[in-house]
N, CA, C and O atoms as CSV, one atom per row, in Angstrom:
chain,resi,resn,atom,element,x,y,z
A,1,UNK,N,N,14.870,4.884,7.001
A,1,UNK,CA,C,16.201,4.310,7.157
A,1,UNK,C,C,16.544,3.500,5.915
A,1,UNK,O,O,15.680,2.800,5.386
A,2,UNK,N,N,17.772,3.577,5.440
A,2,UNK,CA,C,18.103,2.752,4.091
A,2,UNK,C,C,19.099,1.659,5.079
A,2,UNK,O,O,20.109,1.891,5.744
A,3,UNK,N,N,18.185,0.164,4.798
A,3,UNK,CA,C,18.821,-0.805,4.909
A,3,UNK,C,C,19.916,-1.169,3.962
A,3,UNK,O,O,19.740,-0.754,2.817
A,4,UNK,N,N,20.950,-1.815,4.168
A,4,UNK,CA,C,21.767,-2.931,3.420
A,4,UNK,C,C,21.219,-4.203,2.987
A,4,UNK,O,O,20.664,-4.807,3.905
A,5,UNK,N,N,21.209,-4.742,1.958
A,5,UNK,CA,C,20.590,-6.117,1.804
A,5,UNK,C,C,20.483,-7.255,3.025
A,5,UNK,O,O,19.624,-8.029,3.449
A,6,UNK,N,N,22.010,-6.858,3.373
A,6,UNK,CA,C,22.365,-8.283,4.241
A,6,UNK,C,C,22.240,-7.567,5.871
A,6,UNK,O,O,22.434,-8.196,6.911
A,7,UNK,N,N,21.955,-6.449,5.799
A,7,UNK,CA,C,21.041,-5.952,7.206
A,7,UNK,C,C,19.639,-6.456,7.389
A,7,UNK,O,O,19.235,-6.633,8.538
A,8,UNK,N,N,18.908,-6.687,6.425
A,8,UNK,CA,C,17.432,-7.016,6.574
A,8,UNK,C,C,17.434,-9.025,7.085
A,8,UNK,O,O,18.288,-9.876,6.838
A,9,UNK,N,N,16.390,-9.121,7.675
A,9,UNK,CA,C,16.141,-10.373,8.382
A,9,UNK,C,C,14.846,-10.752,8.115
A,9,UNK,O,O,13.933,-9.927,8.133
A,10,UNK,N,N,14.680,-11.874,7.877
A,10,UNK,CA,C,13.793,-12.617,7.559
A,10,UNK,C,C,12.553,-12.108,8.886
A,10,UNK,O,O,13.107,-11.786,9.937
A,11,UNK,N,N,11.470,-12.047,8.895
A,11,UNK,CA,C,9.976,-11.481,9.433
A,11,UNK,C,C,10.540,-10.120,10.054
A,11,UNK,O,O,10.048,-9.748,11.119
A,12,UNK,N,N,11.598,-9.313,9.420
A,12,UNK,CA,C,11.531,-7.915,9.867
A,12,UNK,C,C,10.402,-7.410,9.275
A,12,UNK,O,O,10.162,-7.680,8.098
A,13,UNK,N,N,9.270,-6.323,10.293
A,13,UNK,CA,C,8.529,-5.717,9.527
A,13,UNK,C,C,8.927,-4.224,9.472
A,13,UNK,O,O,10.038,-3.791,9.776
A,14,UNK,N,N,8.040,-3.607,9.112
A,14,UNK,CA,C,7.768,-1.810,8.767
A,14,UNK,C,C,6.535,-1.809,8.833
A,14,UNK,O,O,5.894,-2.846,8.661
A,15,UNK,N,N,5.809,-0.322,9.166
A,15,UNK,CA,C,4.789,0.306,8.625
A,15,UNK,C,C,4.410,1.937,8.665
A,15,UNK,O,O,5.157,2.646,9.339
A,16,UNK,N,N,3.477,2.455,8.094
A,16,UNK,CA,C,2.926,3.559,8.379
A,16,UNK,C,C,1.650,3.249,7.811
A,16,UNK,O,O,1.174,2.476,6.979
A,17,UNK,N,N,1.059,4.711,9.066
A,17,UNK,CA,C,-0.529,4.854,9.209
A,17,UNK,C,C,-0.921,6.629,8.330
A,17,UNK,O,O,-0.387,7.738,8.318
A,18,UNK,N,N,-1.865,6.131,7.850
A,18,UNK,CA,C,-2.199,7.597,6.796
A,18,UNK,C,C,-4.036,7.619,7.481
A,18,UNK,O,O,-4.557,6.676,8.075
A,19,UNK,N,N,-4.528,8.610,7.250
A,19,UNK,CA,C,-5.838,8.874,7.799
A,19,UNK,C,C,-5.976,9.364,6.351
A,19,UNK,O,O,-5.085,10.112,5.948
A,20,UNK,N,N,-7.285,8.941,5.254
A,20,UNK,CA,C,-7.561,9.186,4.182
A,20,UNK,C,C,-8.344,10.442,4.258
A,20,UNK,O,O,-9.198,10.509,5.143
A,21,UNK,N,N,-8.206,11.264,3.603
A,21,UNK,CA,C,-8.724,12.417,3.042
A,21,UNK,C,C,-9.652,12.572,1.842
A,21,UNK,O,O,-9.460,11.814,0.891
A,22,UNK,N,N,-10.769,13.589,1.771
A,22,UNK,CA,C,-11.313,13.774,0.477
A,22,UNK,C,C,-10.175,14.386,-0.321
A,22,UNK,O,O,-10.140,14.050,-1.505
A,23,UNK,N,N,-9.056,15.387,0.190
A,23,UNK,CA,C,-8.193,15.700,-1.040
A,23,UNK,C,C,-7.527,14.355,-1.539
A,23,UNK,O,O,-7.273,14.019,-2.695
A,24,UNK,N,N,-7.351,13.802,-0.569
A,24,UNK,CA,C,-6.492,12.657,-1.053
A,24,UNK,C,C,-6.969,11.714,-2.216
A,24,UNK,O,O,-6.186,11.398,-3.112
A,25,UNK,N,N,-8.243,11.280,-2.186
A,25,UNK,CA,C,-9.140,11.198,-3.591
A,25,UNK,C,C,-9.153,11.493,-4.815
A,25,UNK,O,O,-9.127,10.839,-5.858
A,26,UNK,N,N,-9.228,13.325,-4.368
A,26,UNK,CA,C,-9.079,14.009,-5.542
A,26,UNK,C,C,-7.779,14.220,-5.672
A,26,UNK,O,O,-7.603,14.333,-6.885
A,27,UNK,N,N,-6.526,14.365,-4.997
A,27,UNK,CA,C,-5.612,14.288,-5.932
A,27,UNK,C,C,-5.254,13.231,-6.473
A,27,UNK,O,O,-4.492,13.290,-7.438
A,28,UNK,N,N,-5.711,12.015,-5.991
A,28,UNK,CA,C,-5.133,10.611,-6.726
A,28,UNK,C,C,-6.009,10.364,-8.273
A,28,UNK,O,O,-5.524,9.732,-9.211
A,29,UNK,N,N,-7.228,10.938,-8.287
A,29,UNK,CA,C,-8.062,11.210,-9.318
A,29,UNK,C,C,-7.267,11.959,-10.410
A,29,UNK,O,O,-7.118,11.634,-11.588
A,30,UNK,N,N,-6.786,13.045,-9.745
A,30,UNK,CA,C,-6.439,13.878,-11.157
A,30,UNK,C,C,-4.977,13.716,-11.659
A,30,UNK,O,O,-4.450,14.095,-12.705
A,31,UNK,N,N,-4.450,12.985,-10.512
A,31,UNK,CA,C,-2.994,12.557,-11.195
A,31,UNK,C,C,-3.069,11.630,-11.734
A,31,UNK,O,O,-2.247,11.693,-12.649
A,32,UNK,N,N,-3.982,9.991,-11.775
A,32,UNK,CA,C,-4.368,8.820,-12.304
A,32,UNK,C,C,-5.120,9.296,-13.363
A,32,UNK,O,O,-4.928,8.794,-14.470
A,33,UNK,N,N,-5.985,10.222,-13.219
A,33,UNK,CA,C,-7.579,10.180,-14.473
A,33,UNK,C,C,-8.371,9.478,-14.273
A,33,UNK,O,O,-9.284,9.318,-15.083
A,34,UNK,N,N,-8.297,8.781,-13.069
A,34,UNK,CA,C,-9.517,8.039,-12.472
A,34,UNK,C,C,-10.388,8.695,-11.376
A,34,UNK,O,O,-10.277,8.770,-10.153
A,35,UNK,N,N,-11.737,9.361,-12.705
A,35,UNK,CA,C,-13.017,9.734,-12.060
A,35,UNK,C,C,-13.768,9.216,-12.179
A,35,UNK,O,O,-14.848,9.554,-12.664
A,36,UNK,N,N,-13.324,7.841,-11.619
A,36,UNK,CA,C,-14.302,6.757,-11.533
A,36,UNK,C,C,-15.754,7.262,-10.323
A,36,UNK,O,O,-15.406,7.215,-9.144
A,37,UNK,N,N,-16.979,7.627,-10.522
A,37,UNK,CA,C,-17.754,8.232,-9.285
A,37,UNK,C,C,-17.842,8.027,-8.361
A,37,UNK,O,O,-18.094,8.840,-7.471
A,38,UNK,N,N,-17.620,6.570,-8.211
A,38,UNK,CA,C,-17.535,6.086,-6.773
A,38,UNK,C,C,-17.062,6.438,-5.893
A,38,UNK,O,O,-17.370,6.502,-4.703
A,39,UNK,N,N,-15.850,6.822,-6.750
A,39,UNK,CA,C,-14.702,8.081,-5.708
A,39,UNK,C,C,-15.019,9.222,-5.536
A,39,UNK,O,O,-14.970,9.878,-4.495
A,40,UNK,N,N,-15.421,9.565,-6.724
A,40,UNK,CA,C,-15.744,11.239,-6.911
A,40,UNK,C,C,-17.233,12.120,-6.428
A,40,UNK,O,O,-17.478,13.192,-5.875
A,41,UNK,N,N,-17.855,11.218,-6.876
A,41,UNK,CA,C,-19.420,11.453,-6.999
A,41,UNK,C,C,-20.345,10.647,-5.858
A,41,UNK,O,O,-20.800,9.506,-5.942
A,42,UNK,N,N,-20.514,11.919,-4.420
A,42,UNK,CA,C,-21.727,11.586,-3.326
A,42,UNK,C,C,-22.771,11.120,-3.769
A,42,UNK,O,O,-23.266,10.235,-3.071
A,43,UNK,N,N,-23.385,11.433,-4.833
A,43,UNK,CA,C,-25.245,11.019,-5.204
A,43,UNK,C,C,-24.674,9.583,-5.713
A,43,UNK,O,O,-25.078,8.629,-5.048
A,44,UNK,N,N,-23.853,9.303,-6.719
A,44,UNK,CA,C,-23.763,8.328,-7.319
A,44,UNK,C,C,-23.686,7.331,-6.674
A,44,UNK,O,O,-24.457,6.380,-6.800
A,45,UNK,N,N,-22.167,7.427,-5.396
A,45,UNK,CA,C,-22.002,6.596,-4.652
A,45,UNK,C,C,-23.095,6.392,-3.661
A,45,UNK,O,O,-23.114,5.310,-3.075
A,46,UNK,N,N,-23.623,6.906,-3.505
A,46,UNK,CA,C,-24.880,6.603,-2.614
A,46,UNK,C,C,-25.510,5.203,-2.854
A,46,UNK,O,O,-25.740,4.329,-2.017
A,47,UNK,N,N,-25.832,5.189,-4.762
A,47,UNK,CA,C,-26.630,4.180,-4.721
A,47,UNK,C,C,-25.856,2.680,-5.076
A,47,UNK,O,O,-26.311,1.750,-5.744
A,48,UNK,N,N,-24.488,2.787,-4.369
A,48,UNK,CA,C,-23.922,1.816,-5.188
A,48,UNK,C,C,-23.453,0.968,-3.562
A,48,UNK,O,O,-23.631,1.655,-2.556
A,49,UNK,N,N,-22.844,-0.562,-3.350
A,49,UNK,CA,C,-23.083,-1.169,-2.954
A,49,UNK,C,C,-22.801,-0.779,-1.236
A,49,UNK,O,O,-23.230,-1.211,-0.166
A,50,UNK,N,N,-21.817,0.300,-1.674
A,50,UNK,CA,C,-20.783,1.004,-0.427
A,50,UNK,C,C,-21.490,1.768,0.298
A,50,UNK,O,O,-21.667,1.511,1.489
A,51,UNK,N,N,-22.067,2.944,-0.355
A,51,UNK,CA,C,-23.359,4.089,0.268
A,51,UNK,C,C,-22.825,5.116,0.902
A,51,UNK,O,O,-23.254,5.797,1.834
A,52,UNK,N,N,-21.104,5.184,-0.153
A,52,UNK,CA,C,-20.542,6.104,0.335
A,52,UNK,C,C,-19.172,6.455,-0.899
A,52,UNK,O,O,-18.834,5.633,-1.750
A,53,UNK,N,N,-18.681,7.526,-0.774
A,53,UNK,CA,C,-17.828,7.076,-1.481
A,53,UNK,C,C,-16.373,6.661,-1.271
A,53,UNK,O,O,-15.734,7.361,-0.486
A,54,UNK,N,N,-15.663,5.492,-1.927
A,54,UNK,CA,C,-14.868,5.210,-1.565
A,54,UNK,C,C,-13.473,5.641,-1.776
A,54,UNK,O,O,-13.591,6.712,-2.371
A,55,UNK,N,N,-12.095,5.372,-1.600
A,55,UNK,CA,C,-10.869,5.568,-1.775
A,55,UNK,C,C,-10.946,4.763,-3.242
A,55,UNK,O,O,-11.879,4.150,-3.760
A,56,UNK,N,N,-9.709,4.995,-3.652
A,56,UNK,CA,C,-9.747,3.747,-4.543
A,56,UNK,C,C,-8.250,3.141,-4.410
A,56,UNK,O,O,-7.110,3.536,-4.167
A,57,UNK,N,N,-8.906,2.004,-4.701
A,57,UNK,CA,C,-7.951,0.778,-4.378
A,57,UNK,C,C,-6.049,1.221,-4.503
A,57,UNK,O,O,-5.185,0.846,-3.711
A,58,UNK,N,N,-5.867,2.001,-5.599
A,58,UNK,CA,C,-4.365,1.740,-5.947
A,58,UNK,C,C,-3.726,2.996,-5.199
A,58,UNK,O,O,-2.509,3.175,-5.164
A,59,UNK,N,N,-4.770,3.957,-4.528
A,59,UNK,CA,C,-4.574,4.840,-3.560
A,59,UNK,C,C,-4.098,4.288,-2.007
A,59,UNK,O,O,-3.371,4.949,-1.266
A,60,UNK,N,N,-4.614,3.042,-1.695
A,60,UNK,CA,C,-4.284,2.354,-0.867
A,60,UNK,C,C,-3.355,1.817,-0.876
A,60,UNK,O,O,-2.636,1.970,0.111
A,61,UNK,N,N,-2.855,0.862,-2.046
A,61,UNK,CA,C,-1.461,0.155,-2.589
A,61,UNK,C,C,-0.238,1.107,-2.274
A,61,UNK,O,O,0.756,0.778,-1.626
A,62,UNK,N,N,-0.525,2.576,-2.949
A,62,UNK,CA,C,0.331,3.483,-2.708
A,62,UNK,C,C,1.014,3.478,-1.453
A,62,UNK,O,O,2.235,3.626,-1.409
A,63,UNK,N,N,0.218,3.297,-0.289
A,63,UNK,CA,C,0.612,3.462,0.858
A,63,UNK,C,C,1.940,2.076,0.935
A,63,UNK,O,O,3.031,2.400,1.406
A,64,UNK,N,N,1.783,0.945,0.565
A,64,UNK,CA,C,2.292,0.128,0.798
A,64,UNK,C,C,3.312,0.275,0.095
A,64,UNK,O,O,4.291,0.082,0.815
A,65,UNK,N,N,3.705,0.594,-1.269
A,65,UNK,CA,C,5.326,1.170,-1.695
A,65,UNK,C,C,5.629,2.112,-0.806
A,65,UNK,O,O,6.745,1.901,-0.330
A,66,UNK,N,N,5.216,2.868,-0.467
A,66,UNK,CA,C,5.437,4.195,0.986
A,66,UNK,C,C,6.570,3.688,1.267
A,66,UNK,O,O,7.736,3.814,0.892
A,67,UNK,N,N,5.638,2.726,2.451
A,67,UNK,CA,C,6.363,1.843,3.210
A,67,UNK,C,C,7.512,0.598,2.641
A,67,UNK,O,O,8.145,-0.152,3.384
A,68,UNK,N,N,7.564,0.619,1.321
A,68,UNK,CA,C,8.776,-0.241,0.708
A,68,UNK,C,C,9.868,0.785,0.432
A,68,UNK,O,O,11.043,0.499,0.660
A,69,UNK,N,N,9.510,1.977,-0.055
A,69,UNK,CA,C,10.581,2.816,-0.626
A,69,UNK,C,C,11.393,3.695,0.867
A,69,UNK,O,O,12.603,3.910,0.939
A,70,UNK,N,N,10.542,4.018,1.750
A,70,UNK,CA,C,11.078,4.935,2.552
A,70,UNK,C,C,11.500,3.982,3.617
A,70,UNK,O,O,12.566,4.414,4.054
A,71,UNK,N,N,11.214,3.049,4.147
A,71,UNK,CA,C,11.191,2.411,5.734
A,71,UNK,C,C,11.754,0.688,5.398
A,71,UNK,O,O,12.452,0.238,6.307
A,72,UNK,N,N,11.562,-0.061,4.463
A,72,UNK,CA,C,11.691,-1.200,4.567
A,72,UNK,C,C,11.435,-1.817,3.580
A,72,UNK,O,O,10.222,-2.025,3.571
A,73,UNK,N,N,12.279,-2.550,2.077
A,73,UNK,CA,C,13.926,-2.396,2.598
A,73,UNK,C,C,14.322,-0.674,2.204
A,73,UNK,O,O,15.480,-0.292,2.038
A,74,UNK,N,N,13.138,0.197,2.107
A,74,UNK,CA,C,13.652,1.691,2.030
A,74,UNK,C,C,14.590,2.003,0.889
A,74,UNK,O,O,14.431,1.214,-0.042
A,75,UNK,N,N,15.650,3.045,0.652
A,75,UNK,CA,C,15.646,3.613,-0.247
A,75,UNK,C,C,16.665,2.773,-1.065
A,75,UNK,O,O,17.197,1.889,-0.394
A,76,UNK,N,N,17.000,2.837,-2.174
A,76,UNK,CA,C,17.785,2.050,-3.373
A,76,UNK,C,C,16.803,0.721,-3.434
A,76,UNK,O,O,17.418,-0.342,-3.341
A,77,UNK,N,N,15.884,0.658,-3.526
A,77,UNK,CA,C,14.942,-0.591,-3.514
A,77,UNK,C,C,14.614,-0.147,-4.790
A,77,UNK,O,O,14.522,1.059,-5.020
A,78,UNK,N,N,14.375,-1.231,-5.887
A,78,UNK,CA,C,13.074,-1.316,-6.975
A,78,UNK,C,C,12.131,-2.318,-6.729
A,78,UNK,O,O,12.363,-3.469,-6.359
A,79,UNK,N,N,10.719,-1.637,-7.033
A,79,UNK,CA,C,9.574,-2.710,-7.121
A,79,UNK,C,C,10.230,-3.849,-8.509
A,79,UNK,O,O,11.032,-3.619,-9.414
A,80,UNK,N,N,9.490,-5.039,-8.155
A,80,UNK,CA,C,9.698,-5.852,-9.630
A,80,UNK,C,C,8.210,-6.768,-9.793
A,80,UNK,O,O,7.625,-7.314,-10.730
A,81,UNK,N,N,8.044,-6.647,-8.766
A,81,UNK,CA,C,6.109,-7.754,-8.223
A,81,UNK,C,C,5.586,-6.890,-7.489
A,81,UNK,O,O,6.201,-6.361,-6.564
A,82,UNK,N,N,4.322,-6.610,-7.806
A,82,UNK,CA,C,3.328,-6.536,-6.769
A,82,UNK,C,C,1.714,-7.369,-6.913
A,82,UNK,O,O,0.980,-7.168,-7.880
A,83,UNK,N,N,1.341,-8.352,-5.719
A,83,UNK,CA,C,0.263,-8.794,-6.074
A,83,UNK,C,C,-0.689,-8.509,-5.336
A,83,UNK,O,O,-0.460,-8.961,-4.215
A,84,UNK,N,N,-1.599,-8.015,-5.383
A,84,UNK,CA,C,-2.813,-7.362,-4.228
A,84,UNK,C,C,-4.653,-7.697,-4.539
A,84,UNK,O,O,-5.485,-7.582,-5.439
A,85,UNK,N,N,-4.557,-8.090,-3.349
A,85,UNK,CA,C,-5.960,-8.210,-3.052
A,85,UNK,C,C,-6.810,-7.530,-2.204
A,85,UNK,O,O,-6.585,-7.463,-0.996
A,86,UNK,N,N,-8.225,-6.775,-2.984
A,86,UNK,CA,C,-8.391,-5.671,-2.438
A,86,UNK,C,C,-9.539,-6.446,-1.562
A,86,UNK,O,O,-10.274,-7.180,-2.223
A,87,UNK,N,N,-9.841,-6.349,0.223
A,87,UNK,CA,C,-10.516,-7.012,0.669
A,87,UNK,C,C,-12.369,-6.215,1.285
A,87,UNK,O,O,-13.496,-6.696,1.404
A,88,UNK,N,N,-11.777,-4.872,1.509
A,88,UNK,CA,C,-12.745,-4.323,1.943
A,88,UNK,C,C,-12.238,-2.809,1.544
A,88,UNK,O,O,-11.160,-2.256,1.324
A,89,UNK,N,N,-13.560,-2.475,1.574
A,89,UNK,CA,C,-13.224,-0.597,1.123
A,89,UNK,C,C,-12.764,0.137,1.963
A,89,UNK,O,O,-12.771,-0.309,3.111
A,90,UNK,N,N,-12.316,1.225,1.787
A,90,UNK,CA,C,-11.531,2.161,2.235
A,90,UNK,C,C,-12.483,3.514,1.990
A,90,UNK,O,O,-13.128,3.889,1.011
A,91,UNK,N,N,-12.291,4.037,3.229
A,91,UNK,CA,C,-14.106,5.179,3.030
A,91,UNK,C,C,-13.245,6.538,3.950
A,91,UNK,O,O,-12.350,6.547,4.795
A,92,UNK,N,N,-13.993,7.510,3.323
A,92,UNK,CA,C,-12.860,8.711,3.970
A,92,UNK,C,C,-12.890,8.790,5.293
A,92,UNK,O,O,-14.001,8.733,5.818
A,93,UNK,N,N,-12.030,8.897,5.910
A,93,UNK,CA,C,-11.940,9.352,6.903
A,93,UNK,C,C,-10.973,7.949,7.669
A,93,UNK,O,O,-10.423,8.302,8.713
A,94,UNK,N,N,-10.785,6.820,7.366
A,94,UNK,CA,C,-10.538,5.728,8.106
A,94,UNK,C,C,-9.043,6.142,7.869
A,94,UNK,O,O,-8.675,6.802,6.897
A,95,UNK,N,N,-8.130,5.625,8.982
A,95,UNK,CA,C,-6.726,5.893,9.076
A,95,UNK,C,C,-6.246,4.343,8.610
A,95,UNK,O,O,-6.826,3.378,9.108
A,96,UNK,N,N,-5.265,4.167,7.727
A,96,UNK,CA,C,-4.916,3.227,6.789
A,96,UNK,C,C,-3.624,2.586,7.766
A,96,UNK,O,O,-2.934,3.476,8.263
A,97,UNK,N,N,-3.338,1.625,7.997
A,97,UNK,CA,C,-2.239,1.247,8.645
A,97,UNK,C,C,-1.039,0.639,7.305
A,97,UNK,O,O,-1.280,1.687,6.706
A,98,UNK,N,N,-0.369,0.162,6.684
A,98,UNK,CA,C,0.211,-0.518,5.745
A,98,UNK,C,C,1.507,-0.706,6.187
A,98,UNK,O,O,2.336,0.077,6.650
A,99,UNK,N,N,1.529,-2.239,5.890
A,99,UNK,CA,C,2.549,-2.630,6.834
A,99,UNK,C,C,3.303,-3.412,5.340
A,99,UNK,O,O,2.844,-3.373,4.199
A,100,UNK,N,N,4.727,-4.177,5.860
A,100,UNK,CA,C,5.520,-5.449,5.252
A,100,UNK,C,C,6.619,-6.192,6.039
A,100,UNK,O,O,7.454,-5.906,6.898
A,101,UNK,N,N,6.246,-7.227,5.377
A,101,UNK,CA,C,7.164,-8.337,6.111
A,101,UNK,C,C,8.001,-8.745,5.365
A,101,UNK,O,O,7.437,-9.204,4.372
A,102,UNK,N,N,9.074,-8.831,5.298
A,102,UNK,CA,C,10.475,-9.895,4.975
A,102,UNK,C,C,9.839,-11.360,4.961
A,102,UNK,O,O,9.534,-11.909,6.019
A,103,UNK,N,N,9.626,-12.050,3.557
A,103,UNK,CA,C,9.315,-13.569,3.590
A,103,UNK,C,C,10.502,-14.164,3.478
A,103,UNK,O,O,10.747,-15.131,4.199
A,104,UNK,N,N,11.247,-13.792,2.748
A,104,UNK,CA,C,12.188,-14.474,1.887
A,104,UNK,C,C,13.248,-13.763,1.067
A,104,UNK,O,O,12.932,-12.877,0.273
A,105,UNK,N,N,14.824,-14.244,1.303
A,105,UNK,CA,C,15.776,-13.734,0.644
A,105,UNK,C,C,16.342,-13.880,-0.447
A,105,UNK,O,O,16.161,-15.085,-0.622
A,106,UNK,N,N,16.869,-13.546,-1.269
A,106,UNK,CA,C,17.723,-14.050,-2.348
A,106,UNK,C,C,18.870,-13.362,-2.431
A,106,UNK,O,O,19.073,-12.344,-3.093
A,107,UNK,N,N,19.649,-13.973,-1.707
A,107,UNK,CA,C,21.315,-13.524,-1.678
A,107,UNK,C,C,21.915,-13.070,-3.070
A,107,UNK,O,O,22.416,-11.982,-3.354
A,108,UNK,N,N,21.756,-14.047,-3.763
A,108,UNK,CA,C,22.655,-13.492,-5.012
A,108,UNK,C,C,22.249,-12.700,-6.203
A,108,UNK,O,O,22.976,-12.458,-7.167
A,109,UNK,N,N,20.962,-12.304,-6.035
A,109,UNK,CA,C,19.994,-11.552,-6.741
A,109,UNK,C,C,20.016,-10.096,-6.041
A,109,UNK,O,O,20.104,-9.046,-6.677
A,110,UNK,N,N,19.943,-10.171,-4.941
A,110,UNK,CA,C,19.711,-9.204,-3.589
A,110,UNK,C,C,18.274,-9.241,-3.561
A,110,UNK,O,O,17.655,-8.183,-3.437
A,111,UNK,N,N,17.560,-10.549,-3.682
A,111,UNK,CA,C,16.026,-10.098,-4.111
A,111,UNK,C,C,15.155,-10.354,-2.518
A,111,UNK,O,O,15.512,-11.226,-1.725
A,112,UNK,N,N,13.873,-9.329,-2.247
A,112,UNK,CA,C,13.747,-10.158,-1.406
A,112,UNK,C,C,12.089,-10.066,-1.599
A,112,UNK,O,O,11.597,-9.100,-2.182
A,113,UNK,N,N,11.336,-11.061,-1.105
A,113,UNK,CA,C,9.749,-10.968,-0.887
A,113,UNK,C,C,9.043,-10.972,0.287
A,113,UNK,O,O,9.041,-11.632,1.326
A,114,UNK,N,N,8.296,-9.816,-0.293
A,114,UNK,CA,C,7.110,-9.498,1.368
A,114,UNK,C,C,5.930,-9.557,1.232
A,114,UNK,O,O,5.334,-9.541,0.156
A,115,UNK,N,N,5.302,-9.656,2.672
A,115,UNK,CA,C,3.904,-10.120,2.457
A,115,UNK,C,C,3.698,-8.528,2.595
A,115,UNK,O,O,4.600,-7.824,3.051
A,116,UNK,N,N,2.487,-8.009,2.187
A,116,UNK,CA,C,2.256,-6.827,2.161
A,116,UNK,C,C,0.619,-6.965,2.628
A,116,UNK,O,O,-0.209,-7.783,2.226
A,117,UNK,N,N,0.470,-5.950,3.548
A,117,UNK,CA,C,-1.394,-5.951,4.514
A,117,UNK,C,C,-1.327,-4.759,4.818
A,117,UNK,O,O,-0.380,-4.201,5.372
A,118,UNK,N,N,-2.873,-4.039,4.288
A,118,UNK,CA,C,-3.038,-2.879,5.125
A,118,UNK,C,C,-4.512,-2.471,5.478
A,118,UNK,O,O,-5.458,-2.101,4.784
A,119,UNK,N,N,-4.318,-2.716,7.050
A,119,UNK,CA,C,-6.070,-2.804,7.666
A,119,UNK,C,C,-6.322,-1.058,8.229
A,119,UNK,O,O,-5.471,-0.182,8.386
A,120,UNK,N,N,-7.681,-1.009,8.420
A,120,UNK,CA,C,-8.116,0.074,9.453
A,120,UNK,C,C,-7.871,0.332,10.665
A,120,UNK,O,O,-7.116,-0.268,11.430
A,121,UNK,N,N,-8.615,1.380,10.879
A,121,UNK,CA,C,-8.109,1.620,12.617
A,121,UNK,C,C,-9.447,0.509,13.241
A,121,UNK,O,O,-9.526,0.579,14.467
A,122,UNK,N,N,-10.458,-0.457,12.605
A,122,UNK,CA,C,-10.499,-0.976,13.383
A,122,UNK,C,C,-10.094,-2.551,13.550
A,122,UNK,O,O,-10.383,-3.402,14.391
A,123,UNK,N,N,-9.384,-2.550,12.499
A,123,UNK,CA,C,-8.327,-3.540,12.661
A,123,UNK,C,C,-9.071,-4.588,10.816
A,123,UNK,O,O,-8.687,-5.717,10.511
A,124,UNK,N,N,-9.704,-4.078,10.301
A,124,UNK,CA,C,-10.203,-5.117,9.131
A,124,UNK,C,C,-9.272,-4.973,8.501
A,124,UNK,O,O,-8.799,-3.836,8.499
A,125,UNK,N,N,-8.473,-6.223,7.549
A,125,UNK,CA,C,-7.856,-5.824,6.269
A,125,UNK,C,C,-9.131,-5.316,4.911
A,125,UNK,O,O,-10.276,-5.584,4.546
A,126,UNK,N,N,-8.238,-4.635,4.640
A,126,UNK,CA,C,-8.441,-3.817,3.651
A,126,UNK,C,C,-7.897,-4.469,2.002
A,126,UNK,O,O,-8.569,-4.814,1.030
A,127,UNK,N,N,-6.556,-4.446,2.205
A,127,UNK,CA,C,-5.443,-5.438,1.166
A,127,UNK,C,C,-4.545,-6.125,1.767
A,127,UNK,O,O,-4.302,-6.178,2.973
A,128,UNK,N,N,-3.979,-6.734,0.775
A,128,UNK,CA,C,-3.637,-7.754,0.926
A,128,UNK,C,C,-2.728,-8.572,0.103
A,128,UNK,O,O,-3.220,-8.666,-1.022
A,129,UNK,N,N,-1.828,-9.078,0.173
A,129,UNK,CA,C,-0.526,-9.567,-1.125
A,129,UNK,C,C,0.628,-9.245,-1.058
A,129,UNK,O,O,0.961,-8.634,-0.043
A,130,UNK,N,N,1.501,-9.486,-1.938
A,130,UNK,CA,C,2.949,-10.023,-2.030
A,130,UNK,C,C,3.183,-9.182,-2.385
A,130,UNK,O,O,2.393,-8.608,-3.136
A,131,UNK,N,N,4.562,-8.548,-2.009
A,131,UNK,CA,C,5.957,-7.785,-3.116
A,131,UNK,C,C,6.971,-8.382,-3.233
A,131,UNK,O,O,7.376,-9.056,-2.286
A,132,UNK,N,N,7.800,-8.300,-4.627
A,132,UNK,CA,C,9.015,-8.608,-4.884
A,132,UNK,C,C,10.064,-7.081,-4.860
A,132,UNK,O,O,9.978,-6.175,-5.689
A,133,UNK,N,N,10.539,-7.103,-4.275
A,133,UNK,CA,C,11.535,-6.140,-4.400
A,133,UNK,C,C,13.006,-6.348,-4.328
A,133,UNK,O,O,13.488,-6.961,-3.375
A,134,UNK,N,N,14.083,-5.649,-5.725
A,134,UNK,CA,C,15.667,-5.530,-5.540
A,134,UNK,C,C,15.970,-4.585,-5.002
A,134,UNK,O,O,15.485,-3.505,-5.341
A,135,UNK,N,N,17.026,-4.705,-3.815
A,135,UNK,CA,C,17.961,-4.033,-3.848
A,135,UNK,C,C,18.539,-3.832,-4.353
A,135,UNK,O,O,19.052,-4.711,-5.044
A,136,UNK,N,N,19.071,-2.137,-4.471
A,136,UNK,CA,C,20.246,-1.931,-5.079
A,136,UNK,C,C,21.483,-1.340,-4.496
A,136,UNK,O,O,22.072,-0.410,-5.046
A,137,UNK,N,N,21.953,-1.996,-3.153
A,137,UNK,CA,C,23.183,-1.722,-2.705
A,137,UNK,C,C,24.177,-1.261,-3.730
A,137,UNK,O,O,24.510,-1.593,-4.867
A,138,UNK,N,N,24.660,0.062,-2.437
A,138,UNK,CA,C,25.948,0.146,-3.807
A,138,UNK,C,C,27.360,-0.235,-3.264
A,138,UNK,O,O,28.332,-0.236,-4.019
């Protein structure tokens, strides 16, 4: 849904849920160039702190513009901030929830800031942090 600036309300949220994939890995790998092993590589990741291999982090973030560009404040939005904290790994197969909240408005900017979180299906956050995003009503 494409909101209006002055349609959105302060703690409106959004979200969507993604279930991570090994393609999903590898395509975020080969469109980034990050074959970092951890992601890529079973033996490697084995011996590393996880014992598995993981998502990687900005594969997760992704999810959370998802949810800024399509659902809330949705489409004519630009990113201008994003601050994220990555809390726990993301391992294939876990379904990603990524949510945002409306903190704060700026009327004459059209600016607005959200808290941005996105936990597992068994409820851990994962990330964690702020967006700034403009509208661009026309």
């Amino acid at each position: 849904m494409a909101y209006r600036f002055d349609e959105i309300q302060i703690g409106q949220k959004a979200s969507l849920s993604k279930t991570i994939t090994e393609a999903d890995i590898y395509a975020f790998a080969g469109i980034t160039g990050d074959f970092n092993p951890v992601h890529v590589d079973a033996e490697f990741a084995k011996k590393t702190i996880f014992k598995e291999r993981i998502a990687h982090g900005l594969l997760t973030a992704g999810l959370i513009s998802a949810v800024l560009g399509t659902k809330l404040p949705g489409p004519n939005s630009v990113y201008l901030k994003q601050e994220l904290e990555f809390t726990a790994p993301v391992r294939i197969g876990d379904t990603i929830t990524a949510e945002v909240e409306v903190m704060e408005k700026k009327p004459e900017k059209k600016i607005l800031r959200l808290r941005t979180i996105a936990f597992n299906q068994k409820g851990d956050t994962v990330l964690k942090g702020e967006a700034v995003i403009k509208k661009l009503d026309s």
